[in-house]
C-alpha positions as CSV (number, residue, x, y, z in Angstrom):
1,X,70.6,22.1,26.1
2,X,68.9,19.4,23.5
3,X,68.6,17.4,26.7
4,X,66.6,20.0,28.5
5,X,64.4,20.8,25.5
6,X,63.5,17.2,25.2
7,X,62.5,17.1,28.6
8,X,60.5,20.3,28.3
9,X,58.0,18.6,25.8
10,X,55.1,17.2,26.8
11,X,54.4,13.8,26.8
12,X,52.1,12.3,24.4
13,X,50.1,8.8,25.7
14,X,51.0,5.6,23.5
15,X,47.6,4.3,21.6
16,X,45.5,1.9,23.1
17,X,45.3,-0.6,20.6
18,X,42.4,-0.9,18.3
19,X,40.0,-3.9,19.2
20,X,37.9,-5.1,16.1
21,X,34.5,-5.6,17.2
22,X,33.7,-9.1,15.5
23,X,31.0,-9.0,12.8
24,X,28.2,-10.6,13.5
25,X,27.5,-14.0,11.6
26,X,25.0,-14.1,9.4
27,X,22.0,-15.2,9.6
28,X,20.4,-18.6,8.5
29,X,17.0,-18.6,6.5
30,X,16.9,-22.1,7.4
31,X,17.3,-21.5,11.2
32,X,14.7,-19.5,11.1
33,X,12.6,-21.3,9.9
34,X,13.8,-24.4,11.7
35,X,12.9,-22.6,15.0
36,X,9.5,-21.7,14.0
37,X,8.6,-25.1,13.2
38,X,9.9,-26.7,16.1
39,X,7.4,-24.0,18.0
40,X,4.9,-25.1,16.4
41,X,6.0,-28.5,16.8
42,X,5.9,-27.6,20.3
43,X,2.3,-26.8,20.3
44,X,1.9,-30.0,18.1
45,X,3.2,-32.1,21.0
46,X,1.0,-30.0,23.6
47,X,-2.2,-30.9,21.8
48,X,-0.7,-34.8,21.6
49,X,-1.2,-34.5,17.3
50,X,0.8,-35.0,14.9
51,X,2.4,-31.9,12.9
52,X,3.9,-32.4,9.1
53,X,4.8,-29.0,7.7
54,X,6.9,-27.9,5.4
55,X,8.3,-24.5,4.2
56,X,10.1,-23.5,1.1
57,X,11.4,-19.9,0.0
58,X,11.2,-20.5,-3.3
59,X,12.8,-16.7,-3.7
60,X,16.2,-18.2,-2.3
61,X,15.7,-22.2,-2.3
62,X,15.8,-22.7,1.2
63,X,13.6,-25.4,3.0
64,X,12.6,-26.6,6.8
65,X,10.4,-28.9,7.6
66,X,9.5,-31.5,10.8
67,X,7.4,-35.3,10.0
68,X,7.8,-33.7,5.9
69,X,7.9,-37.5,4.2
70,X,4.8,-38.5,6.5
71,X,2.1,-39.1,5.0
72,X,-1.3,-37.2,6.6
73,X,-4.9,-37.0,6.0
74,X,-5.4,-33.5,4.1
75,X,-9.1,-33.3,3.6
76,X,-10.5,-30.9,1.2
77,X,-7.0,-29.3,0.9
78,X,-7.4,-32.0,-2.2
79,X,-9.7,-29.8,-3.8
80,X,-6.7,-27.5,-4.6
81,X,-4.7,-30.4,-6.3
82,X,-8.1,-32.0,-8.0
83,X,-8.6,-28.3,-9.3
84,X,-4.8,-27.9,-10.6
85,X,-4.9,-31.1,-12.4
86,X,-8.7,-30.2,-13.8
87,X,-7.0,-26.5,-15.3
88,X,-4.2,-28.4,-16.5
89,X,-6.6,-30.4,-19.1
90,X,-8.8,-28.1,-20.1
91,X,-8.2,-24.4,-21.3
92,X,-11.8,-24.1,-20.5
93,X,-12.0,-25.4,-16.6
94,X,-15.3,-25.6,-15.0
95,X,-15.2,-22.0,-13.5
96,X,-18.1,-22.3,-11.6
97,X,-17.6,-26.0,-10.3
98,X,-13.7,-25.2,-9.4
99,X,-15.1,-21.9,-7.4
100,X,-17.6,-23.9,-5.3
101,X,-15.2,-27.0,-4.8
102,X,-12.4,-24.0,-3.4
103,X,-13.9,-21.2,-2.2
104,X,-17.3,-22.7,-0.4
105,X,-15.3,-26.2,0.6
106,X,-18.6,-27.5,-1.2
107,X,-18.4,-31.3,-1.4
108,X,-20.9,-31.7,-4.2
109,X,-18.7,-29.2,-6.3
110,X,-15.9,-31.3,-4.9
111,X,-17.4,-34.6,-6.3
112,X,-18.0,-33.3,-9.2
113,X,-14.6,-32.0,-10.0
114,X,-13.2,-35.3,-9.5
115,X,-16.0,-37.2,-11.6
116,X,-14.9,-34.9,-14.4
117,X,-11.3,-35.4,-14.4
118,X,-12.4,-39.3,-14.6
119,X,-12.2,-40.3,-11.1
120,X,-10.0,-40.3,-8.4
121,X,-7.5,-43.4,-9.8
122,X,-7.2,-41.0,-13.1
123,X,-5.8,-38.5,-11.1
124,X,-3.6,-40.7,-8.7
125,X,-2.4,-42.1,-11.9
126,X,-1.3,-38.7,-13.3
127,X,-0.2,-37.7,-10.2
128,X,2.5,-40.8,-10.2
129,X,3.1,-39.9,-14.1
130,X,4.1,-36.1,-12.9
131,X,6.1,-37.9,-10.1
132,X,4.2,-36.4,-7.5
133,X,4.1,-40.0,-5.8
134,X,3.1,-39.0,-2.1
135,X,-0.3,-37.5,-2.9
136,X,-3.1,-39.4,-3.1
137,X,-6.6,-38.2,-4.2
138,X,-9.7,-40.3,-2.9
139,X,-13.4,-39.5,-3.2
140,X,-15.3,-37.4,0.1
141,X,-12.5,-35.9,0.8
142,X,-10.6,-38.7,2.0
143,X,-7.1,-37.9,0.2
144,X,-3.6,-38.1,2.0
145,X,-0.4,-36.8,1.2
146,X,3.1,-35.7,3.0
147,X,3.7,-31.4,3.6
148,X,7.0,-32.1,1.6
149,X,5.0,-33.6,-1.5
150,X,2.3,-30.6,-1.0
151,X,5.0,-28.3,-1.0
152,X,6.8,-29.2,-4.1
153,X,3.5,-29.2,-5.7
154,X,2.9,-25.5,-5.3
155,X,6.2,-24.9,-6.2
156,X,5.3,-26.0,-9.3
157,X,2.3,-24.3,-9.6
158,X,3.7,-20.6,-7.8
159,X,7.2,-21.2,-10.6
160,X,5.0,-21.3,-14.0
161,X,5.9,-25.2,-14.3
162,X,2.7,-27.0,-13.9
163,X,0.3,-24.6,-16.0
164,X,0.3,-22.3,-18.8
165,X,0.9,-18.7,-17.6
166,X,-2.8,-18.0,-18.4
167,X,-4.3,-20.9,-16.5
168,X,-1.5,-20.3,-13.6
169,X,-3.3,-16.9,-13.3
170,X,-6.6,-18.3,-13.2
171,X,-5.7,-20.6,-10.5
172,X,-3.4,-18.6,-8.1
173,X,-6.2,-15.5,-8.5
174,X,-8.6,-18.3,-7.4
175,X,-6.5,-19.6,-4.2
176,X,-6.2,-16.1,-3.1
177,X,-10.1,-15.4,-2.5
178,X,-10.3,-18.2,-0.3
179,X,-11.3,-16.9,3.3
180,X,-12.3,-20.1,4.9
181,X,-9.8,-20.8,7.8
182,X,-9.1,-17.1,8.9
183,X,-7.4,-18.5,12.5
184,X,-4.6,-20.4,10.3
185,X,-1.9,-19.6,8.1
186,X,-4.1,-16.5,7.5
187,X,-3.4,-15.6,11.1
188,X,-0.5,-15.9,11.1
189,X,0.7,-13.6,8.2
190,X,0.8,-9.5,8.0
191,X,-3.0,-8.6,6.9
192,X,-1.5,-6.8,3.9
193,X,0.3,-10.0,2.8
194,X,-1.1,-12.2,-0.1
195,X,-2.1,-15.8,0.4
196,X,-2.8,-17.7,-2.4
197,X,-4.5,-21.4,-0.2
198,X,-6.6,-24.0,0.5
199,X,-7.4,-25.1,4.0
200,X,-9.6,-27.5,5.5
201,X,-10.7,-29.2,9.1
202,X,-12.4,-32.2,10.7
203,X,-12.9,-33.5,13.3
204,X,-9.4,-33.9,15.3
205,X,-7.1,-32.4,12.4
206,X,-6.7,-29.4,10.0
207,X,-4.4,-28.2,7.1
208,X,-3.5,-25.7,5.1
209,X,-1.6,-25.4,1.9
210,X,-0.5,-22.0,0.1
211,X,2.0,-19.5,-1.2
212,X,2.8,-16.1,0.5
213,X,4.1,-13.3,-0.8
214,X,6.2,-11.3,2.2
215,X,8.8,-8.9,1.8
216,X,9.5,-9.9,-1.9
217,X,9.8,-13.7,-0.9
218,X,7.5,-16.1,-2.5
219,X,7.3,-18.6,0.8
220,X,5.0,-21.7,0.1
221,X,3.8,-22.5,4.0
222,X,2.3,-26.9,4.4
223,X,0.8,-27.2,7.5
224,X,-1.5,-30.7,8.1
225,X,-1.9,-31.7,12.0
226,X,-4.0,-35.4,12.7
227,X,-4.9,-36.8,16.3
228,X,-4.8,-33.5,18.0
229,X,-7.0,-32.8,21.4
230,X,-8.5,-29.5,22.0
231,X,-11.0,-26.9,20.3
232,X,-10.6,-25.8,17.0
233,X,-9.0,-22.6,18.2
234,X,-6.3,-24.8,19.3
235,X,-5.6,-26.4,16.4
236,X,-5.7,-23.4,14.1
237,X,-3.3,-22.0,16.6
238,X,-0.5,-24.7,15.5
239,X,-0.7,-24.0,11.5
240,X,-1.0,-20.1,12.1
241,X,2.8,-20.7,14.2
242,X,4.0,-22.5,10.4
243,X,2.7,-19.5,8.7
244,X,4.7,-16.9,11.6
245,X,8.1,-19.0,10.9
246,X,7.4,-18.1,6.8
247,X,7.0,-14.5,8.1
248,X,10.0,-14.3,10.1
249,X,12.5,-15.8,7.8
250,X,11.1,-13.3,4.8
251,X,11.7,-10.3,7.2
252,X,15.0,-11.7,8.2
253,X,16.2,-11.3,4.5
254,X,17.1,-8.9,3.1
């Protein structure tokens, strides 16, 4: 009787066993930022120049960078550093002088920044006494220095360590009214995004140097490209791509 009754139920199917669906691996800030340069390398190589750029989330400390220790010709991108140095000695700066030199890329204003602050060897020398060793100053805009030595620079400056809070303010406020250089890393940010730079071009090369702020990541963008063929379009075209890896590791965070 049991025996019929057991074979009267129905029969229930055995679980399938359960397949974990592996997570997927996180993501690296720095390979997404690595990838971006080496696209904008890409477009480096295209144009036959020579690309340094570096980039440093200075929200989470992490860093990419192609050619960063070689040393490039950065124009009036110096203006930025000469201006720095000039609020750094003086609770009083040269308002109008430092607006000029920054904002109108005007080379008088630029020589005259630098005369004040003693000359270009005074500021190479306190340069190498703040152990910024690979940037050098020279007079008509004739200054060199590597994206990684940029970089750290504005590090110091976005971080509070290279000026009082009050002159930081003065300078970052400064940086961000700069318009010259829309096609760089200007274009290559959201619109609504602050950029706090200096930029400049001649001839066969460009750069830019700033700070972004995107999606609560302070992301300081170095982008200086030398010996490069085509228009200026083209060029701008290689530091906007530095300032779209920036943007895409910030939005990759969370």
């Amino acid at each position: 009787m049991i025996g019929l009754l057991l074979a009267a139920l129905p029969l229930v199917p055995t679980p399938a066993p359960l397949i974990s669906t592996p997570a997927p691996a996180p993501i690296s800030e720095r390979a997404v930022l690595q990838n971006g340069i080496d696209a904008a390398q890409a477009r480096a190589s295209a144009l036959g120049g020579t690309l340094g750029v570096t980039i440093i989330d200075a929200t989470t400390g992490a860093s990419a960078m192609s050619n960063g220790d070689t040393n490039l010709p950065i124009g009036s991108v110096q203006n930025l550093v000469v201006a720095a140095l000039t609020y750094r000695e003086s609770e009083t700066p040269p308002q109008e002088v430092v607006s000029r030199a920054l904002l109108e890329d005007d080379e008088a204003a630029a020589r005259e920044l630098i005369g004040l602050s003693g000359g270009a060897e005074a500021l190479n020398t306190e340069l190498r006494a703040l152990a910024f060793d690979a940037i050098f100053i020279a007079p008509r805009d004739g200054g060199y220095a590597s994206s990684n030595a940029l970089a750290r620079f504005l590090t110091a400056l976005a971080g509070g360590e290279f000026l009082p809070p009050a002159q930081t303010k003065g300078m970052l406020d400064m940086l961000a009214r700069v318009q010259i250089g829309a096609g760089r890393l200007r274009a290559g940010l959201p619109p609504s995004v602050r950029l706090e730079h200096a930029t400049a071009a001649a001839n066969d090369g460009v750069a830019d140097a700033g700070i972004a702020y995107i999606n609560g990541h302070t992301m300081i963008v170095v982008a200086m490209l030398h010996n490069a063929r085509g228009s200026d379009a083209d060029r701008d075209v290689v530091i906007a791509a530095a300032a779209q890896a920036a943007t895409a590791a910030a939005r990759a965070m969370p």
